[in-house]
KEKOL-176697 format. One record per residue (C-alpha): residue in three letters; x, y, z. Coordinates in Angstrom, 2 decimals, padded with zeros to 5 digits, always signed. Each point is the difference from the previous one (the first is absolute). Layout:
BEGIN
r/east/north/up
ALA/X/Y/Z
...
# end
This chain:
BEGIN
r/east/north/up
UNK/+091.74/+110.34/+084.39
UNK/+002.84/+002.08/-002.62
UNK/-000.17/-001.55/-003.14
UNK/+003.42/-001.82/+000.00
UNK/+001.59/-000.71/-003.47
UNK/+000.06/-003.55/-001.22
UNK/+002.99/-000.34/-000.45
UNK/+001.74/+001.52/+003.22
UNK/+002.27/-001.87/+002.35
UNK/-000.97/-000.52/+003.56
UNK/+001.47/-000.86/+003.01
UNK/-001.69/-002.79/+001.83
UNK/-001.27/+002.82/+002.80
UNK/-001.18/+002.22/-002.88
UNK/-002.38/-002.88/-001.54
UNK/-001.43/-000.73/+003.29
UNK/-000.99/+003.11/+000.51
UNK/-001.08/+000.51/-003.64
UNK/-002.01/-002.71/-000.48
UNK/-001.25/+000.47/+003.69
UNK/-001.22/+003.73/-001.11
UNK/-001.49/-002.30/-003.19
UNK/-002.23/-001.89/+002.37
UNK/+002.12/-003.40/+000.06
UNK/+001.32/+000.16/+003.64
UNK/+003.15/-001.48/+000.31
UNK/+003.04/+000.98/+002.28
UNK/+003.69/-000.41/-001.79
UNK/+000.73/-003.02/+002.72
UNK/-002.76/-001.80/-001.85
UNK/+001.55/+000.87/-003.30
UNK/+003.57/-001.28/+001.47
UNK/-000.90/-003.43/+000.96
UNK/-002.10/+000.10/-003.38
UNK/+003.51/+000.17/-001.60
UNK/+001.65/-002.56/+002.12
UNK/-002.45/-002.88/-000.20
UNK/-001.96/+001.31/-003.32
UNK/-003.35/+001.01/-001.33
UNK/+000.90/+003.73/+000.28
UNK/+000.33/+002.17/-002.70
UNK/+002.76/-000.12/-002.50
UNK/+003.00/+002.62/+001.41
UNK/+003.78/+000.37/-001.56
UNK/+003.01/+000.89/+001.95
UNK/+002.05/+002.86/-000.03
UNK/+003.05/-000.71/+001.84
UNK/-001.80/-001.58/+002.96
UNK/-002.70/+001.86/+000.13
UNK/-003.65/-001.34/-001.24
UNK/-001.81/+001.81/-002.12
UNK/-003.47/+000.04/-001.64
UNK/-001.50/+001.04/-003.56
UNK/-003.13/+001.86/+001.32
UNK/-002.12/-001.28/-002.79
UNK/+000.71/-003.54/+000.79
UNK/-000.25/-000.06/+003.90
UNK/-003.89/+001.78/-001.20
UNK/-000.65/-002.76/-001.92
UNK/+001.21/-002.68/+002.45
UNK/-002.17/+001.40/+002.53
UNK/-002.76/+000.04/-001.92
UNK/+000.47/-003.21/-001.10
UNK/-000.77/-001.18/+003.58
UNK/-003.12/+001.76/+000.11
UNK/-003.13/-002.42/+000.30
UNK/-002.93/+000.64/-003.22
UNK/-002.81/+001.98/+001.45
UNK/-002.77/-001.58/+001.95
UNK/-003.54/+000.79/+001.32
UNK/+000.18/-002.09/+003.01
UNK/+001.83/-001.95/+002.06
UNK/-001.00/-003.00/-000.75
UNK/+001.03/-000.25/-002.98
UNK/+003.24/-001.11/+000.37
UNK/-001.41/-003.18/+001.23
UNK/-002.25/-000.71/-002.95
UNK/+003.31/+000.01/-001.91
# end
């Protein structure tokens, strides 16, 4: 994955495929209904045009992440 700066401005397409390349799979479709009905990350708009802090779409992706676990069944002991 390139190193992105934090603070660059994405278009929905280029955080898909950035955070994709980061090992969060997601396509921008997912992202787009994300903005419509909410829990996505936070974007601003330019014009019409949605776009994305890198540094927070990161963190909202890895916000979703699960902690770490040594089996499966662990998640129903919880």
């Amino acid at each position: 994955m390139t190193m992105l700066d934090p603070n660059a401005l994405l278009t929905r397409e280029q955080v898909a495929t950035a955070l994709t390349g980061a090992g969060y799979p997601v396509r921008p479709k997912t992202l787009a209904t994300k903005a419509c009905r909410g829990g996505g990350p936070p974007y601003q708009l330019w014009g019409n045009k949605p776009l994305y802090v890198w540094a927070d779409a990161l963190a909202w992706a890895k916000g979703r992440m699960s902690p770490a676990r040594f089996s499966s069944s662990e998640a129903d002991a919880a």
